[in-house]
MDTraj code that builds the backbone (N, CA, C; nanometers):
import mdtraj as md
import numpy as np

residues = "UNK UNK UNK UNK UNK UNK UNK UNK UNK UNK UNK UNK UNK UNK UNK UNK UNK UNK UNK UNK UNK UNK UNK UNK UNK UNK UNK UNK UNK UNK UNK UNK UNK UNK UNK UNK UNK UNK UNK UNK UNK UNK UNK UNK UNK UNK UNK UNK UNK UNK UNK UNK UNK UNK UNK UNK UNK UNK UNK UNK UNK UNK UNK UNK UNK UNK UNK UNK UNK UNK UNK UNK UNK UNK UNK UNK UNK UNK UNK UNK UNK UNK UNK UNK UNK UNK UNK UNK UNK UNK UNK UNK UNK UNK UNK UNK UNK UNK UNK UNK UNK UNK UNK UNK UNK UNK UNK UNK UNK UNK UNK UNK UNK UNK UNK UNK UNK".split()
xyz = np.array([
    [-1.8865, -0.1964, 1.0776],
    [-1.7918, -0.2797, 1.0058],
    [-1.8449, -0.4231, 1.0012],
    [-1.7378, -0.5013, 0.8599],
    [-1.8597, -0.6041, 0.8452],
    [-1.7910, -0.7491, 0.9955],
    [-1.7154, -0.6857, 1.0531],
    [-1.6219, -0.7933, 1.1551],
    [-1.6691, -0.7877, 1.3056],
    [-1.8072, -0.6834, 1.2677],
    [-1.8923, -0.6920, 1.3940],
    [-1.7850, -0.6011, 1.5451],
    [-1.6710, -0.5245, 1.4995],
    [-1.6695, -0.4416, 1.5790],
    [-1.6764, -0.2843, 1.5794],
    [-1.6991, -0.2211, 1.6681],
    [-1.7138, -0.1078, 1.7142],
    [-1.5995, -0.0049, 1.5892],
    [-1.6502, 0.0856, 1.6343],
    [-1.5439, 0.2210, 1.5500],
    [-1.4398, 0.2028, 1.6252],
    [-1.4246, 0.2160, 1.7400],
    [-1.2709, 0.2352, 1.8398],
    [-1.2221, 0.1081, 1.8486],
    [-1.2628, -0.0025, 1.8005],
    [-1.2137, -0.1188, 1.8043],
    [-1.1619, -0.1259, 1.6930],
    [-1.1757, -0.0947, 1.5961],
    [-1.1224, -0.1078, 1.4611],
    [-1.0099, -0.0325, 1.4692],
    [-1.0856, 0.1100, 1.5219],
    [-0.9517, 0.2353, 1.5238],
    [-0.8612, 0.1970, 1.5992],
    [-0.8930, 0.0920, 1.6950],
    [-0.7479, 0.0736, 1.7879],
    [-0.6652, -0.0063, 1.7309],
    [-0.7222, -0.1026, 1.6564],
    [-0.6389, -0.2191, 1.6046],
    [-0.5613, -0.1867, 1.4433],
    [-0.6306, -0.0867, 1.3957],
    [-0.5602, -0.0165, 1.2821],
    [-0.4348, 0.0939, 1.3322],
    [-0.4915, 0.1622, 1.4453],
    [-0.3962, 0.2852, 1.4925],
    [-0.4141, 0.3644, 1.4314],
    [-0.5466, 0.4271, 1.4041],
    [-0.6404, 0.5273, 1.3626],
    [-0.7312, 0.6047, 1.4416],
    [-0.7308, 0.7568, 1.4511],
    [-0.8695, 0.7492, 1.5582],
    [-0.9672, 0.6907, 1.4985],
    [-1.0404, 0.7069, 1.6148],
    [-1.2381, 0.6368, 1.5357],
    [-1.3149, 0.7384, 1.4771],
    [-1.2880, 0.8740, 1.4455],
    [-1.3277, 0.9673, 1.3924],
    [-1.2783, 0.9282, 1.2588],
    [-1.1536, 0.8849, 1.2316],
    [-1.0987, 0.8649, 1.0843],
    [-1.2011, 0.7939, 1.0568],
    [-1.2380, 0.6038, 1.1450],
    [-1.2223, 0.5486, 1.0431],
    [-1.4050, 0.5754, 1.0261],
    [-1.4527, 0.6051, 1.1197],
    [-1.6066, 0.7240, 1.0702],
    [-1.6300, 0.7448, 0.9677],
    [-1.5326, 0.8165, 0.9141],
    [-1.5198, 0.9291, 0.7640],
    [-1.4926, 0.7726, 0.6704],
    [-1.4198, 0.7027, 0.7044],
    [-1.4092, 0.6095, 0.6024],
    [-1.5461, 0.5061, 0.5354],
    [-1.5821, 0.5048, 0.6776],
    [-1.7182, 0.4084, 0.6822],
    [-1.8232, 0.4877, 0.6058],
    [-1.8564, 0.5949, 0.6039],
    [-1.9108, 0.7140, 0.5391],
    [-1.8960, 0.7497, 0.3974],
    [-1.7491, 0.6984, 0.3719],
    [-1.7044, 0.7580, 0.2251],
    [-1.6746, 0.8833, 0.2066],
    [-1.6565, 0.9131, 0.3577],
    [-1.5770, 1.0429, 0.3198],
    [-1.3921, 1.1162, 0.3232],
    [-1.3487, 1.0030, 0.2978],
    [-1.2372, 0.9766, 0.2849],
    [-1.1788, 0.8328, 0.2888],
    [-1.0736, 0.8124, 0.2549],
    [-1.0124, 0.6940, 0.2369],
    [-0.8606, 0.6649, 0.3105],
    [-0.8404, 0.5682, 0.4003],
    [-0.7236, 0.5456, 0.4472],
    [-0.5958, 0.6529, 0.3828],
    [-0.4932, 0.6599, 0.4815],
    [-0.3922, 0.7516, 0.4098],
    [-0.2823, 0.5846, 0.3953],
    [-0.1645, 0.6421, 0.2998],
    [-0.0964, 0.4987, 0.2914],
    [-0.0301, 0.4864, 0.4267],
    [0.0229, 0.5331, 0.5295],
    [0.0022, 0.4936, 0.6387],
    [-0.0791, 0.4241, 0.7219],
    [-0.1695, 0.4285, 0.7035],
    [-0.2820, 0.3749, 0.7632],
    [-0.3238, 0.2092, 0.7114],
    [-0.2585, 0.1998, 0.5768],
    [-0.3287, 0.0273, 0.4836],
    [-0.2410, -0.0885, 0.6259],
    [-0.1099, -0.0782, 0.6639],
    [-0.0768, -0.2323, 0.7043],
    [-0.1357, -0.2526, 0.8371],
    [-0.1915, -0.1089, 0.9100],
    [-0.3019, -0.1802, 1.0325],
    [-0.4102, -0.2406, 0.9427],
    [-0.5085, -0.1361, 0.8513],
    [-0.6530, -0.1941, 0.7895],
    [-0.6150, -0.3280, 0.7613],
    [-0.5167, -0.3906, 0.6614],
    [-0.4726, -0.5363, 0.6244],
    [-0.4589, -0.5890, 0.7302],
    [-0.3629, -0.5677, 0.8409],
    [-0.4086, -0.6415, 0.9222],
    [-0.5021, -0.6973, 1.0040],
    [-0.6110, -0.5527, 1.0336],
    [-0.7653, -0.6177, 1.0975],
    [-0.7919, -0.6783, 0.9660],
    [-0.8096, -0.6248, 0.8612],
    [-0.9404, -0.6813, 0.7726],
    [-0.8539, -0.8599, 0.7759],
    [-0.7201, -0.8954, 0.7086],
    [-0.6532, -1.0180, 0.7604],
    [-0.7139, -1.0735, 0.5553],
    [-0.7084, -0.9464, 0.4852],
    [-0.7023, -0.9869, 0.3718],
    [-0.6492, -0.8298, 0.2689],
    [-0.6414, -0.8638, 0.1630],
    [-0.6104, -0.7186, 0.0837],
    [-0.7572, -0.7107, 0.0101],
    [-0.8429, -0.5848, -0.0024],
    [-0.9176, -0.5491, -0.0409],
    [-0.9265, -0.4946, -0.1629],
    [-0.8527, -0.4954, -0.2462],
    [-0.7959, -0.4405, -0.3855],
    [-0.6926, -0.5293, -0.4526],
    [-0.7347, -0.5035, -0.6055],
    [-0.6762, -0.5872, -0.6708],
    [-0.5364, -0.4950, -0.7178],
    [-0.4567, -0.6108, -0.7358],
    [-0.2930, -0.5586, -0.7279],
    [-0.2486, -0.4907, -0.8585],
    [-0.3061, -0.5824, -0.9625],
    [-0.3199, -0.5134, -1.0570],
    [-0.1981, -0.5596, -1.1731],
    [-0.1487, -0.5577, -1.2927],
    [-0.0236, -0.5942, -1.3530],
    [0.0564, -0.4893, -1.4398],
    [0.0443, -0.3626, -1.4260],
    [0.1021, -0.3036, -1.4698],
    [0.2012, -0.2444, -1.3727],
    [0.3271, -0.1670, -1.3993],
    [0.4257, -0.1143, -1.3280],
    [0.3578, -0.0238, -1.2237],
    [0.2492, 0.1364, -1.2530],
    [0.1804, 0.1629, -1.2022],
    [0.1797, 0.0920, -1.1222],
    [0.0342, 0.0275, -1.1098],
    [-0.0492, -0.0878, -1.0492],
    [0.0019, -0.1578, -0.9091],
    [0.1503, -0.2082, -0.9538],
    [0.1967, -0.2804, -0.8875],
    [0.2754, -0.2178, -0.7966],
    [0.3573, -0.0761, -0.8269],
    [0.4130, 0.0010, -0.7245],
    [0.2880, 0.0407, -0.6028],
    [0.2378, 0.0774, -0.6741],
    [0.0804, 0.1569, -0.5740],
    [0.0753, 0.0627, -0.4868],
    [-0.0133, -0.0395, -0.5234],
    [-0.0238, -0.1713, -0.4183],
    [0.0736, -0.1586, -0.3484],
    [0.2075, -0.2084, -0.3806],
    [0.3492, -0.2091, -0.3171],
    [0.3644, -0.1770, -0.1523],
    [0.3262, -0.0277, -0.2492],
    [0.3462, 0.1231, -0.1298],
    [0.2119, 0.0583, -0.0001],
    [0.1065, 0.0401, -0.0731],
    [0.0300, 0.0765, 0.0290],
    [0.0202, -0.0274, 0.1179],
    [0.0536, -0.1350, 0.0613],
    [0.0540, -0.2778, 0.1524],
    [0.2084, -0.2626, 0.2626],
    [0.2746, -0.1747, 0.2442],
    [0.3870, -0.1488, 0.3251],
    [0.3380, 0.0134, 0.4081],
    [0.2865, 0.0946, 0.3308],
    [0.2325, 0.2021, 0.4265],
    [0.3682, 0.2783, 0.3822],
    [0.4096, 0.3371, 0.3116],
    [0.5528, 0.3719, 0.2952],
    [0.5150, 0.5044, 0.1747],
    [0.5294, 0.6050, 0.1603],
    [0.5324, 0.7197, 0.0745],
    [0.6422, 0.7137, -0.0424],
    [0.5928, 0.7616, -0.1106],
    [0.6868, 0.7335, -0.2690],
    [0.8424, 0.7868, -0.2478],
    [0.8232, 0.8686, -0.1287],
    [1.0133, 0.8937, -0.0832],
    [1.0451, 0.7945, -0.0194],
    [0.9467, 0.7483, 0.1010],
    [1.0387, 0.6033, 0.1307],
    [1.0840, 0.4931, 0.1007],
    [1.0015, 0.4654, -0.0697],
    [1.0345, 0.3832, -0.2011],
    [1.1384, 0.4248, -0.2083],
    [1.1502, 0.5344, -0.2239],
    [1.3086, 0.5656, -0.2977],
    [1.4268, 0.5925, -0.2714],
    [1.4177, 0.5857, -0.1339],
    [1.5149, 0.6163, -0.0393],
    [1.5323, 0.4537, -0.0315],
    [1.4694, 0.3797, -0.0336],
    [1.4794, 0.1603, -0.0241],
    [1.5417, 0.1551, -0.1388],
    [1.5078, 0.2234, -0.2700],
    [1.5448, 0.1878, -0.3947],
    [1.6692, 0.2744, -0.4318],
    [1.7139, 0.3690, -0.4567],
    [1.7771, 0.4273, -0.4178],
    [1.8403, 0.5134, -0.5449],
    [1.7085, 0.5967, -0.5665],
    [1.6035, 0.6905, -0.6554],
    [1.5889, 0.7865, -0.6016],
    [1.5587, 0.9415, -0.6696],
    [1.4886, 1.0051, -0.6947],
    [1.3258, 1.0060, -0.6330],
    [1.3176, 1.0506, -0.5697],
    [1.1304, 1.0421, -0.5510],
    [1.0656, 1.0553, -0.6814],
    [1.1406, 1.1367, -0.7226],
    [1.0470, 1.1909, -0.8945],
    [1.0316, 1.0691, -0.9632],
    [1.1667, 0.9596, -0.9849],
    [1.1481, 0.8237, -1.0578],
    [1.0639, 0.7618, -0.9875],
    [0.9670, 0.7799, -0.8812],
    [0.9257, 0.6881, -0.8602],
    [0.7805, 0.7382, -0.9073],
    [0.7674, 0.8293, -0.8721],
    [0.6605, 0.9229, -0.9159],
    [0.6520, 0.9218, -1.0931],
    [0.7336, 0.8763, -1.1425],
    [0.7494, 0.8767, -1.3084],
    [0.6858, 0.7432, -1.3474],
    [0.7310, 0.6270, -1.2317],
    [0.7308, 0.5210, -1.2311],
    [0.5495, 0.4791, -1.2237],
    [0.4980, 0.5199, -1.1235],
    [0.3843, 0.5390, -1.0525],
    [0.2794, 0.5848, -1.1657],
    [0.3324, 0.7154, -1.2391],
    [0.2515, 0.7221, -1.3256],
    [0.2404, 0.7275, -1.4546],
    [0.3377, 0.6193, -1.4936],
    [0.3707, 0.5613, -1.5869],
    [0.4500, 0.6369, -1.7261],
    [0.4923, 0.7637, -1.7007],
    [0.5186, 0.8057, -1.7725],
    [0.7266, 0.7662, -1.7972],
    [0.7516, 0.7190, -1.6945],
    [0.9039, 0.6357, -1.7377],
    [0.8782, 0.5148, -1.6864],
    [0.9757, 0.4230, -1.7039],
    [0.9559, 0.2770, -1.6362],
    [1.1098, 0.2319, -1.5704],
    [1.0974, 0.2142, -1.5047],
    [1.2423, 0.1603, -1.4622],
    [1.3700, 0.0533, -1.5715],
    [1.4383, 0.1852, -1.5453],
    [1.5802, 0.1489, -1.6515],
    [1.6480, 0.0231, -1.5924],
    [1.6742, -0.0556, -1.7162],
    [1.7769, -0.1622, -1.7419],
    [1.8237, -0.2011, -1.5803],
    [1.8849, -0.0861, -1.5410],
    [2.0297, -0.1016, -1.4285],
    [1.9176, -0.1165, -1.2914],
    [1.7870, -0.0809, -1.3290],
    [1.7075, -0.0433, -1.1840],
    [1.6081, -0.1774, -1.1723],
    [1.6230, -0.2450, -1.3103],
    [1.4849, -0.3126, -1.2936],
    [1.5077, -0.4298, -1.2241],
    [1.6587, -0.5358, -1.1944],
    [1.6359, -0.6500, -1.0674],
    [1.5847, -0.6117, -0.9367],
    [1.6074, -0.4682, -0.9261],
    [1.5596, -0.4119, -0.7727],
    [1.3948, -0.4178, -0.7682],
    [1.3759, -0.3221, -0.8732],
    [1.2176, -0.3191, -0.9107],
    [1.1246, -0.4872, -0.8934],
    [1.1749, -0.5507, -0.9684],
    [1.1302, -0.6994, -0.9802],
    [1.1624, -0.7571, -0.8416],
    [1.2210, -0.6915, -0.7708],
    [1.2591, -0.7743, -0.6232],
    [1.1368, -0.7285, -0.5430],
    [1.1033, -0.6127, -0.5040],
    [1.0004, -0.5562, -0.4407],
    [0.8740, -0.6163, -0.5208],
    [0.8375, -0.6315, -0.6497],
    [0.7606, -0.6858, -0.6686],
    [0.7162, -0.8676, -0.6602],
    [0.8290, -0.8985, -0.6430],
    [0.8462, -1.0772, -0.6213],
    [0.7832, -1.0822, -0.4147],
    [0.8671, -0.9564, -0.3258],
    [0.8327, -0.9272, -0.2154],
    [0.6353, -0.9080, -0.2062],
    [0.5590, -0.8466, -0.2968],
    [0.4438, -0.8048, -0.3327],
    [0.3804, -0.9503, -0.3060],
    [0.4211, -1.0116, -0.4407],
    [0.3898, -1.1412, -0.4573],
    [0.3419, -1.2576, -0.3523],
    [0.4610, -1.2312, -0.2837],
    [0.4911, -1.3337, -0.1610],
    [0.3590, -1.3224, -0.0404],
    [0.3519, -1.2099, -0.0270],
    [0.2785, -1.1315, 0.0788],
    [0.1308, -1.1965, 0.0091],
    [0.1056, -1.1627, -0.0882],
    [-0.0300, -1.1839, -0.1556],
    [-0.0659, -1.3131, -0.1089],
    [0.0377, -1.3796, -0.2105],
    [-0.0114, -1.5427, -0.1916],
    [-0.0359, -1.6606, -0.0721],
    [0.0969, -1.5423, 0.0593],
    [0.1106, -1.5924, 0.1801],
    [-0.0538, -1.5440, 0.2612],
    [-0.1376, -1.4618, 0.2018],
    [-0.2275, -1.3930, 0.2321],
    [-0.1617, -1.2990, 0.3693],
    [-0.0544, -1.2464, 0.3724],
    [-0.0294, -1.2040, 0.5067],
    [0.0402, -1.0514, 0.4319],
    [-0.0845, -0.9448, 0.4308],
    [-0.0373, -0.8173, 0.3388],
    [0.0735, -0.7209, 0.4587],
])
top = md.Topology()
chain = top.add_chain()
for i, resn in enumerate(residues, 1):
    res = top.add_residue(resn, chain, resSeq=i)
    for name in ("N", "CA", "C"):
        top.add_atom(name, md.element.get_by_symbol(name[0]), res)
traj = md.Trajectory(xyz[None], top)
């Protein structure tokens, strides 16, 4: 890693084994969204761009919180499927849903700019 520590040092401070983050360092797999708010926190930046579409911006969302598209929606208080509709763009959040939507994303925002993902 480029922070000059060890596999189990990383893995400890993410809360990953060091076998995961192995496979990661390797490219042979990629963090699960559980796993992004330890990596953000060692790495102490976001490594991906957020992006501006609805997509885009849920994804990020999720992963900078570590949270599965049911636990979106169980916060939002949705359907998993709308979020999953949402996600992949094939609906967009209705009229009645979208101050909520725009709230989590203003929350996105904050985090970014505060650099604290």
């Amino acid at each position: 890693m480029d922070r000059g520590l060890l596999q189990r040092e990383a893995a400890n401070q993410i809360g990953a084994d060091p076998k995961t983050v192995a496979n990661w360092e390797a490219g042979r797999s990629e963090p699960a969204i559980w796993h992004w708010p330890g990596v953000l926190r060692m790495l102490g930046f976001i490594p991906f761009e957020i992006g501006e579409t609805i997509p885009e911006r849920l994804r990020a969302y999720r992963m900078i919180r570590g949270i599965s598209q049911a636990d979106l929606a169980t916060e939002v208080g949705v359907d998993e499927s709308t979020i999953q509709g949402w996600e992949t763009g094939a609906q967009a959040p209705s009229p009645a849903l979208r101050p909520r939507f725009d709230e989590l994303i203003d929350d996105l925002e904050r985090a970014v700019t505060a650099g604290t993902p």
